[in-house]
C-alpha positions in Angstrom: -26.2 -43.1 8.2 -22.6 -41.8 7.0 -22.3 -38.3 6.5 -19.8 -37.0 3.4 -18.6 -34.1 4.9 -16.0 -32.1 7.2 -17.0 -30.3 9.6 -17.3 -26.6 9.4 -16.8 -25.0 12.3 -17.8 -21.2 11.9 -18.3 -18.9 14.8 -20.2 -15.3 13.7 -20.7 -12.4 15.4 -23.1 -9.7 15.4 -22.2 -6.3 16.3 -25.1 -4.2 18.1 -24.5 -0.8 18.9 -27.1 -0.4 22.4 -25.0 2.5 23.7 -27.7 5.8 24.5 -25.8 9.2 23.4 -27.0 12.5 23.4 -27.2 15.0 20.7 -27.1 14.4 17.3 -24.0 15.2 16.5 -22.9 12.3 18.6 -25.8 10.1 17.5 -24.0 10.7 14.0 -20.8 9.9 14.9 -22.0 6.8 16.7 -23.8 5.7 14.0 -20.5 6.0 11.5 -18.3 4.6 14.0 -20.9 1.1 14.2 -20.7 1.8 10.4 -16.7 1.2 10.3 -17.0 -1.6 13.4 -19.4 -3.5 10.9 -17.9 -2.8 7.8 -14.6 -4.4 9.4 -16.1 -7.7 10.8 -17.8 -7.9 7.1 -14.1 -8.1 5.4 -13.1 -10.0 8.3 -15.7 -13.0 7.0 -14.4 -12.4 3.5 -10.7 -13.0 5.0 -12.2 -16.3 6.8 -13.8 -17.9 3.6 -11.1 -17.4 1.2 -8.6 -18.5 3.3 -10.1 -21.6 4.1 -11.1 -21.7 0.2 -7.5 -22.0 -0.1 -6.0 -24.1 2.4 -8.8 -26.5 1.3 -7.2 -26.8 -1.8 -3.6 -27.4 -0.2 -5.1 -29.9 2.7 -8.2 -31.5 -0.1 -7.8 -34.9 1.6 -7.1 -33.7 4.9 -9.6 -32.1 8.4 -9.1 -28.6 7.8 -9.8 -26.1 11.0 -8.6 -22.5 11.8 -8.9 -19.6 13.6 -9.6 -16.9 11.1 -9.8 -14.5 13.7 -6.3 -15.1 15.2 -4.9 -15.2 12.1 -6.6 -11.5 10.6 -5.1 -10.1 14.4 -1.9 -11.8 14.2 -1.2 -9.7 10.7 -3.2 -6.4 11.3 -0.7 -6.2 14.4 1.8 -6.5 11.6 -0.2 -4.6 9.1 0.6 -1.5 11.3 4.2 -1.9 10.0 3.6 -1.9 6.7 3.9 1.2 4.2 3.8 1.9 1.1 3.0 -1.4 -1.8 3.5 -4.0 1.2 0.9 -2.3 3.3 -1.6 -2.5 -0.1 -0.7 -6.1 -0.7 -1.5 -7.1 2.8 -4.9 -5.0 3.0 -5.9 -6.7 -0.2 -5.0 -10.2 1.3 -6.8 -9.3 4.4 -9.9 -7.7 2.7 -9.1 -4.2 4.0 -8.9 -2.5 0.8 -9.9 1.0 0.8 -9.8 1.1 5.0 -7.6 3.1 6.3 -5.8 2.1 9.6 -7.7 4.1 12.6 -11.1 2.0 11.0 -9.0 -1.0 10.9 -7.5 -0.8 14.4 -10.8 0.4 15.7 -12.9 -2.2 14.5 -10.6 -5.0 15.8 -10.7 -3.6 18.9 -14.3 -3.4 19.5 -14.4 -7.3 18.0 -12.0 -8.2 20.6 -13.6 -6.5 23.1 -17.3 -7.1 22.5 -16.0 -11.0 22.3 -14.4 -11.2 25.8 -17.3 -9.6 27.4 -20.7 -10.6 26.0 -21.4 -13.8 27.5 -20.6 -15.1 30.7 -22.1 -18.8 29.8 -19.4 -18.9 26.8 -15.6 -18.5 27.5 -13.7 -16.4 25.3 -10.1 -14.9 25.5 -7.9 -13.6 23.3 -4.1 -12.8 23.7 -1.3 -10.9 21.7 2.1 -10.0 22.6 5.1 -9.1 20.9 8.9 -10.6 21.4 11.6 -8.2 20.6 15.2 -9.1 19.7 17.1 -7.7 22.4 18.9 -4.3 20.8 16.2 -4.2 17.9 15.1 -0.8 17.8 11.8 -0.8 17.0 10.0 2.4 16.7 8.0 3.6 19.5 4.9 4.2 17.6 4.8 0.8 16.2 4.9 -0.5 20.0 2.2 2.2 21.0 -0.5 1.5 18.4 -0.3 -2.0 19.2 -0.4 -1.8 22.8 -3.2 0.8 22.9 -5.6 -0.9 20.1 -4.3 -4.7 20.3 -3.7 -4.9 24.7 -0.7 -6.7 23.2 1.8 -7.5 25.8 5.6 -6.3 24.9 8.7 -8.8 25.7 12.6 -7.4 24.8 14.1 -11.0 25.4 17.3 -12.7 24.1 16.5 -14.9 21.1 20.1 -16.8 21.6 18.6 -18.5 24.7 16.4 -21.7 24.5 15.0 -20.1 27.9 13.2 -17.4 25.7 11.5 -19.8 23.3 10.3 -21.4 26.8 8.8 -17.9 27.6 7.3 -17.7 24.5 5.7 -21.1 24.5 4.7 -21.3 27.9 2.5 -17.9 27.4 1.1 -19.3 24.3 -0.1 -22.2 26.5 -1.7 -20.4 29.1 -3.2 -17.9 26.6 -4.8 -21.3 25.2 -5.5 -23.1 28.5 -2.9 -25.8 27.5 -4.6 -26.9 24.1 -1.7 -25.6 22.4 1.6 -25.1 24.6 4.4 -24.9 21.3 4.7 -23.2 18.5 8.4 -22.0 18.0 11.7 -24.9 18.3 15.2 -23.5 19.5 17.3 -22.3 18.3 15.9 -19.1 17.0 16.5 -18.3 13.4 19.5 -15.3 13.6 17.4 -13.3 11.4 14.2 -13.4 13.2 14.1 -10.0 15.0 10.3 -10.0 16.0 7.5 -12.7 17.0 4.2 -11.3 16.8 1.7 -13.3 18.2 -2.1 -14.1 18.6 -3.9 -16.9 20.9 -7.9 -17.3 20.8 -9.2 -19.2 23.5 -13.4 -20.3 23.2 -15.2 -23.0 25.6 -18.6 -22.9 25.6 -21.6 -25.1 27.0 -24.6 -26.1 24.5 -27.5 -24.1 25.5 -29.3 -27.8 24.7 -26.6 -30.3 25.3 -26.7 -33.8 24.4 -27.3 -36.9 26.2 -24.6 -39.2 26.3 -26.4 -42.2 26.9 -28.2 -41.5 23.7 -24.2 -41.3 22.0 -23.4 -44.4 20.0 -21.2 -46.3 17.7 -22.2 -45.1 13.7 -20.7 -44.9 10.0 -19.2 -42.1 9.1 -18.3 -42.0 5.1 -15.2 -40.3 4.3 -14.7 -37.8 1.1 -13.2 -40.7 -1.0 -16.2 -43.2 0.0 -14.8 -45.4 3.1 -16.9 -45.8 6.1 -15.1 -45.2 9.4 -17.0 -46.2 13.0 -16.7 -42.6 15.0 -18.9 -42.3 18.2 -22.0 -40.2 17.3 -24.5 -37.8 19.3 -28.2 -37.3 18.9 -31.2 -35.6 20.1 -34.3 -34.8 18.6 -35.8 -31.7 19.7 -36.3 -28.0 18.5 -33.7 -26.2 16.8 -32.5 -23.3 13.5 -32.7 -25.6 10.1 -31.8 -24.4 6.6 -32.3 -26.5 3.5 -32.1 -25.4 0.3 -31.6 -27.4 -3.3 -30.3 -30.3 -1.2 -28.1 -28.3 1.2 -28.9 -28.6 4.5 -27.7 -26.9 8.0 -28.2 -26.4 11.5 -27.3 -23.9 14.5 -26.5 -25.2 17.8 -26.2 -22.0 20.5 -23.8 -21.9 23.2 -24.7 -20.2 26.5 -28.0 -19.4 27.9 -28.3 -16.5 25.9 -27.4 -18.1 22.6 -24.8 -15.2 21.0 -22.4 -17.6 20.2 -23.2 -20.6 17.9 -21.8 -23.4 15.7 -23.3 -23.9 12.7 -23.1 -26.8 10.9 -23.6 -27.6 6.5 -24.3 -30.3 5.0 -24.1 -30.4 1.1 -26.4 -31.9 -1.1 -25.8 -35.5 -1.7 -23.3 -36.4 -3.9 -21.8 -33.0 -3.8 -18.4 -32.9 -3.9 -16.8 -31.2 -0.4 -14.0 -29.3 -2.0 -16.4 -28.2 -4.8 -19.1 -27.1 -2.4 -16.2 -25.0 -0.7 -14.8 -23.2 -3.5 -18.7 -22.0 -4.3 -19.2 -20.7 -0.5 -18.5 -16.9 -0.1 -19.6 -14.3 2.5 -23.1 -14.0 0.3 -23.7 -17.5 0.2 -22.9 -18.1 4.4 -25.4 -14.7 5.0 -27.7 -16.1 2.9 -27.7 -19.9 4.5 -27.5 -18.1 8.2 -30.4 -15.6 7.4 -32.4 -18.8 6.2 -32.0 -20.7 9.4 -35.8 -21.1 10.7 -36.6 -22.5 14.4 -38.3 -26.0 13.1 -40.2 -27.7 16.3 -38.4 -30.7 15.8 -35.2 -31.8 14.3 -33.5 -35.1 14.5 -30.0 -34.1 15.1 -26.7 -36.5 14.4 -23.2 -35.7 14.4 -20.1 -36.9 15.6 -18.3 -36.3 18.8 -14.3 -35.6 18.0 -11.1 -33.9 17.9 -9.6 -32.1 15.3 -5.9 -31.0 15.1 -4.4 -28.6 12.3 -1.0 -27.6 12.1 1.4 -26.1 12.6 0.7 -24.7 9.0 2.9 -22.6 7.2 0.3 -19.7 5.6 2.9 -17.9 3.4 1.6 -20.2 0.3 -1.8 -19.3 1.2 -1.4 -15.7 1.5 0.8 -14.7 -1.4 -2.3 -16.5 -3.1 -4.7 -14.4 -1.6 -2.0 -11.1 -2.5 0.4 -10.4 0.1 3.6 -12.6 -0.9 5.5 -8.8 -1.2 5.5 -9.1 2.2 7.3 -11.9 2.4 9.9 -10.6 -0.2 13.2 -8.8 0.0 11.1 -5.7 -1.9 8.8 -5.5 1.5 8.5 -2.2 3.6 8.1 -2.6 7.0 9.9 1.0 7.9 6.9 1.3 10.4 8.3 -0.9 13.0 11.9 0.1 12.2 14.6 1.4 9.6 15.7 -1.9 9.1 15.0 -3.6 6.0 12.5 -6.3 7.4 10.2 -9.0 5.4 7.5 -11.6 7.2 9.8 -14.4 7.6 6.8 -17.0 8.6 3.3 -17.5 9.0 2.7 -20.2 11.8 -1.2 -21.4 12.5 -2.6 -24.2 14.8 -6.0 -24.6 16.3 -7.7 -27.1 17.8 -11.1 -28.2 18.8 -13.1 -31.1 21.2 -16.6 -31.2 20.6 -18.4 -33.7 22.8 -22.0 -33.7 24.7 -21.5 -30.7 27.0 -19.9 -28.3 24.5 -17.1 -27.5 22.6 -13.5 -26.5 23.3 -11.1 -24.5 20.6 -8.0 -22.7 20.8 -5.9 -21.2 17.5 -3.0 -19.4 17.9 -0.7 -17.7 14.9 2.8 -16.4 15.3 4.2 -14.0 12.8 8.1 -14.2 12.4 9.6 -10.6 11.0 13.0 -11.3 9.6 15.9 -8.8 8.4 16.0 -9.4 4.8 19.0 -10.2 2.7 19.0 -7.1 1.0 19.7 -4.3 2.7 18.9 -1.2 0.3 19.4 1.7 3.1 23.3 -0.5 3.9 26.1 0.0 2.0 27.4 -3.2 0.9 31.1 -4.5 0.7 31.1 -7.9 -0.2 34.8 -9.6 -1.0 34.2 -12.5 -3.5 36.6 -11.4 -6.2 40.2 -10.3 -6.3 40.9 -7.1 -3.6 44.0 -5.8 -1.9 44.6 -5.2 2.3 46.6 -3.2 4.4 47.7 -3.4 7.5 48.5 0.0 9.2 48.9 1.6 12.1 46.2 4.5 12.4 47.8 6.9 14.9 50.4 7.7 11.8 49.3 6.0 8.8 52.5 4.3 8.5 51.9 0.9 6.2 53.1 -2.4 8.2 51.5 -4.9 5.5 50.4 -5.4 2.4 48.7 -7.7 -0.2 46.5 -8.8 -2.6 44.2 -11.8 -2.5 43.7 -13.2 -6.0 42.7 -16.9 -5.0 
């Protein structure tokens, strides 16, 4: 039986606060801090739908996969840069309007931290690090912030060298176990002063994998109604279903402990894909993951593949979404340094195998910061109309030459 869909490949967290404290005073401030650590993941899912809401309509008749998470890290690094209108644009884009940066920070911390450390069935890692123009001064609290809330590692390196863009690439492959080992061609752009850059790694086993005797040759129908042979998986067994008004969907746990899970949604039949997409929100994924009920037996098929996206260039996507100031000549980014600096790219690839055991991903974003053309704080002298020149010598002021330069 052909399925009329892409896969959706969404990973969700769930913060738990299990620390015991003392005193309610502390109680209190646990309980806001869990508050602020929640209330960030929330916008962090509102980040994750509407940006795929929008690639979606870029990519409509193309596999479409990210990592939302590297992507939100890869500009909150940047984010802590940002003053003034840029650093509003870019919180509305991001969904942290009305945060203010300690909640921000904070909260991506714990995510990244809770993530690397809850399950020891499921491999996660995540990597950031920050390539520095040799002789760009950047401002030390700009470094700090990110070092301390981000464990982002900090690289001064010559971009004139090919050598560095191998630095830079070969990191990027071993933050990603080799699924993704290049993001940046030589030469360097001479304006890029900055790389900042995020790499999320996830391998996990199914807590119930799938047999691959049972794996066999099946029709898979395409969005525009072609059927393609792809080698599909099945079980039967117990599992989480949801279906509602013809939509249907299904959790497969990772790990023996099941806090990591793919889950997978199937419109109703001759539903539209891209339509179905630009109706999904935060509500309506809470809602379908809150309905998921352990049915005693489900007959399970979907298809074993690969899926490559990118290198995508997100500054379409996010002046959509409200940041494209920050990719302007008007942008503020006097928090890394007094230079006048804009985003000069947005790069994002991920990757992910899904097969009988498991599933492998990797997505990694790299965030270019350019000097912009316009330099407000420099004064400007800029010779494209008639002038006159002296040559003199300076100890006495005495006039060897002169002219003017009409054409």
């Amino acid at each position: 039986m052909g399925i009329a869909v892409k896969i959706i490949s969404v990973v969700l967290v769930t913060v738990m606060l299990a620390a015991l404290m003392t005193g309610c005073t502390e109680q209190v401030s646990a309980l806001v801090i869990a508050e602020k650590q929640d209330e960030v993941i929330q916008r962090n899912n509102e980040f994750a739908w509407e940006l795929f809401k929008v690639l979606n309509k870029e990519d409509a008749d193309e596999n479409v996969f990210i990592s939302p998470l590297s992507i939100s890290t890869a500009l909150t690094m940047t984010l802590n840069g940002a003053n003034g209108t840029t650093e509003e644009a870019m919180k509305e884009a991001l969904f942290y309007k009305g945060l203010d940066m300690a909640a921000i920070n904070s909260g991506n911390k714990y995510l990244a931290e809770r993530l690397t450390r809850m399950n020891k069935d499921v491999t996660i890692k995540i990597g950031n690090s920050i390539w520095i123009k040799d002789q760009f001064p950047v401002k030390k609290s700009f470094v700090d912030v990110n070092k301390d809330m981000f464990n982002a590692l900090i690289e001064n390196a010559d971009f004139s060298k090919d050598s560095t863009v191998d630095k830079i690439n070969k990191w990027i492959g071993n933050a990603t176990e080799g699924m993704i080992d290049k993001m940046i061609d030589p030469p360097i752009p001479e304006d890029t002063l900055m790389y900042l850059i995020n790499a999320v790694y996830f391998k996990g086993d199914w807590t119930k994998p799938f047999d691959p005797n049972r794996t066999f040759k099946g029709q898979f129908t395409t969005k525009d109604g072609q059927t393609k042979e792809m080698d599909m998986m099945t079980k039967s067994e117990s599992m989480e279903y949801y279906e509602e008004n013809g939509v249907k969907a299904v959790r497969l746990p990772y790990g023996k402990d099941k806090s990591v899970s793919m889950t997978l949604i199937l419109p109703a039949e001759n539903t539209d894909i891209d339509a179905f997409i630009q109706e999904m929100n935060v509500s309506k994924w809470n809602e379908i993951r809150e309905g998921l009920i352990e049915r005693n037996e489900v007959r399970l098929q979907i298809p074993k593949f690969k899926m490559e996206y990118g290198i995508k260039e997100l500054e379409a996507a996010l002046t959509e979404l409200g940041m494209g100031e920050a990719f302007s000549d008007q942008a503020d980014f006097s928090g890394i340094a007094d230079a006048r600096l804009a985003i000069g790219t947005v790069k994002h690839k991920a990757v992910i195998d899904v097969h009988e055991e498991g599933s492998e991903a990797a997505g990694v974003t790299v965030v270019g910061i350019r000097l912009t053309s316009v330099n407000i704080d420099m004064p400007q002298f800029i010779a494209d109309r008639a002038f006159v020149f002296v040559i003199a010598d300076d100890t006495d002021n005495n006039i060897l030459f002169m002219g003017k330069m009409v054409q």
